[in-house]
C-alpha angles and dihedrals in degrees: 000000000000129000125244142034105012124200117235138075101306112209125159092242131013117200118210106208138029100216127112085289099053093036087054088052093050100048091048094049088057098055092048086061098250099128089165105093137100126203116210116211118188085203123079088229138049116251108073101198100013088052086048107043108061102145132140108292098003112177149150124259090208126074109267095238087057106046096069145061119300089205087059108040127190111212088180098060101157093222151351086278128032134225120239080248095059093042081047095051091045093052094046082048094053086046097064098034097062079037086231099157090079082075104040117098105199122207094034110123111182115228105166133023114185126178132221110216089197098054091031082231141134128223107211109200121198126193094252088066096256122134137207128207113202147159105226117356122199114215090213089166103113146221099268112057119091108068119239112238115202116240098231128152111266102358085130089062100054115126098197133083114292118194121178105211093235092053090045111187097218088182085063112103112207092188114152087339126150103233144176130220111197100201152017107224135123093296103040083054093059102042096028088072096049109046093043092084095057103038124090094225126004115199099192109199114200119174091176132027120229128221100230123182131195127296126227101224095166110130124226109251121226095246079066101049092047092058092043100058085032094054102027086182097067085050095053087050087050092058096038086049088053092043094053084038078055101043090048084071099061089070088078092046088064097036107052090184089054080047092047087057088043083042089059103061097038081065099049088052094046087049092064086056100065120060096195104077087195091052092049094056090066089048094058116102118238097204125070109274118261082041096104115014114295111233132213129222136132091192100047104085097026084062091064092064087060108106091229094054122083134187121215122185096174105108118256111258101187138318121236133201103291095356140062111215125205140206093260088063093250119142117191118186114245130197103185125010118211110198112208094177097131124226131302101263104183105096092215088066099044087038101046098116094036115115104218111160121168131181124355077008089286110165122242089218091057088050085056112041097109092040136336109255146180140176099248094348085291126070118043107202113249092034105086115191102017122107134189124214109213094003131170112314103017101072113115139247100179111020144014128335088200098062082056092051091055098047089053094050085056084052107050084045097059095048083048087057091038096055083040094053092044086049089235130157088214153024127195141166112255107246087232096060092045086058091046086058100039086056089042089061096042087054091051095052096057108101099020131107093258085062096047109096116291139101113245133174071244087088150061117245092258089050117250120130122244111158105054119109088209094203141042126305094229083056085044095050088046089054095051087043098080127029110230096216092201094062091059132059118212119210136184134022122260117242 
């Protein structure tokens, strides 16, 4: 790339996603006096994964005064846990409320970021041919955005109705129809149970159990949501007294024998829900609990009890027109197909087509090729100014993703003044320190649950796994708390 004067919209930090992560950046930004950002969003609406994900029963799995800013309370949260329409509501509210969508560009969806070692600045490219200059950028995208599709043998020739549970067709009427859910993951939990009363037929196809525990449904009264935003103090020890309840769960995720005893009861409580002994058996999980995500759900396992649901464990073998056949030879006749089957999570798939070059034009995916990595979840050496919210190493597996997200901003920020106060053009992490970390992680999943047996969206296909924060978020938020300026080189001067 040349040096000067470079053509595009030149702005000092472009955001890439308007979901809880780049709304965060760009509130913080802006309290930190930087106006001059812009946040592309490839949607025509705020929310990434809750404006994607309507379905039937969408919720969160984690409480509803936790999953949000601390920095933009609720005191009238409906119930323990909220509805994707509620989370929705409150992301469109904050929204407006930090008047962020002044700044938000919509249909823009980023597809190259190249930087310029002699400006110490980033072009951001976008598929409608617009291009954005910038100083740092943030990928706040996600790694939950594009939907997983299953290869299986003539899905393409299919001639009834196909609905991915993240693209959800709410015109569409499943009224005494035969139909076909292809998982049994966190989303076909959640709308499974909700479309079975009214379908004719429902084949549930399950390749691997879940271990699934109960769901506190009790609603907040209003009696509750009047002292809380009367005494803002009694809400911010609610939330404080759910994230250390959280956090206390994280002890079994590094002790498998501590998860074998919780393990225990969480069965005994799943058994009283199926009636067929025989039934039940197939819906017990065969790795250690925490291994793959715990799901939670008081109406799963109670569907299954429902004449008109069936549950099939025999692997799928093709679908035909107006049918899905399995290994055991048997055909049964569909009319629509749901597809629960989650999203691609390894960055190097979603981001295939994606040019991304750093410094002296290397390519991200090369970098990657053996297993995504950032320091942090956040800086990639040889990329200097670009930033990931919930990157690899630093998603959950026990408490709020929000509390992470926040952590990370402070973070970024602090690298941003840093650079600022140096006079750099740019900051990145040294090579040497990110595979410090990287080590440091792999040392910290050995002899944890993560690392006990089973295949989880946590991993890449060949099974290593690159999503996992393998600590504690309060040791996560005191690591993002303070820089550690040797473990970054700064280039450039800013001009």
């Amino acid at each position: 790339m040349n040096s000067g004067k470079t053509q595009g919209n030149h702005v000092h930090t472009v955001i890439v996603g308007a979901g809880f992560g780049g709304l965060c950046m760009g509130i913080k930004l802006r309290e930190a006096g930087v106006e001059d950002f812009v946040i592309l969003e490839k949607g025509s609406e705020v929310g990434g994964t809750w404006r994607d994900n309507q379905y039937p029963g969408a919720a969160c799995d984690v409480q509803s005064h936790l999953y949000s800013f601390s920095f933009a309370p609720k005191s009238d949260w409906s119930q323990r846990y909220a509805g994707w329409a509620e989370i929705q509501q409150y992301i469109l509210d904050v929204t407006e409320r930090f008047d962020m969508r002044s700044r938000i560009r919509f249909g823009r969806e980023v597809n190259s970021a190249v930087f310029d070692e002699s400006s110490g600045q980033w072009t951001i490219g976008t598929s409608s041919g617009e291009t954005y200059v910038c100083r740092h950028w943030v990928l706040a995208s996600g790694p939950l955005h594009v939907p997983a599709y299953p290869d299986i043998k003539g899905l393409d020739t299919f001639k009834g109705k196909i609905i991915h549970s993240a693209r959800w067709d709410k015109s569409y009427d499943f009224s005494g129809k035969r139909v076909a859910s292809l998982g049994s993951g966190g989303s076909a939990i959640q709308y499974v149970p909700e479309i079975a009363p009214t379908c004719g037929k429902l084949h549930v196809f399950q390749r691997t159990p879940a271990w699934v525990i109960q769901r506190d449904e009790r609603t907040y009264p209003e009696w509750r949501k009047k002292l809380f935003g009367a005494l803002p103090f009694l809400r911010t020890l609610h939330r404080w007294r759910l994230y250390w309840g959280n956090e206390s769960r994280v002890w079994p995720l590094f002790t498998p024998a501590l998860a074998r005893l919780w393990q225990r009861r969480v069965l005994s409580i799943m058994r009283r829900q199926v009636s067929d002994s025989a039934l039940f058996k197939k819906m017990v999980p065969g790795y250690t609990i925490g291994c793959k995500r715990v799901l939670i759900s008081n109406k799963w396992l109670p569907t299954f009890n429902r004449p008109n649901v069936e549950l099939v464990t025999d692997g799928i073998v093709e679908i035909r027109e107006h049918s899905i056949v399995t290994t055991d030879g048997k055909e049964r006749d569909i009319e629509c197909l749901v597809l629960g089957t989650g999203f691609v999570t390894d960055p190097r798939l979603y981001m295939k087509e994606f040019t991304l070059l750093g410094l002296g034009g290397r390519r991200l995916q090369d970098d990657w090729a053996k297993i995504p990595t950032a320091y942090l979840g956040v800086s990639v050496a040889g990329y200097p100014n670009m930033f990931q919210l919930v990157g690899p190493h630093s998603a959950l597996g026990h408490n709020s993703i929000i509390f992470m997200i926040e952590a990370q901003v402070r973070h970024i920020l602090t690298c941003m003044e840093e650079a600022k106060r140096r006079s750099a053009a740019w900051v990145a992490v040294k090579p040497e320190a990110q595979f410090k970390f990287l080590n440091w992680v792999s040392d910290q999943l050995q002899g944890t649950v993560w690392t006990s047996g089973c295949r989880a969206w946590y991993q890449t296909a060949e099974g290593v796994n690159f999503t996992i924060w393998p600590g504690s978020t309060w040791a996560y938020w005191l690591a993002c708390r303070r820089l550690k300026s040797a473990d970054f080189e700064f280039g450039g001067l800013a001009k």
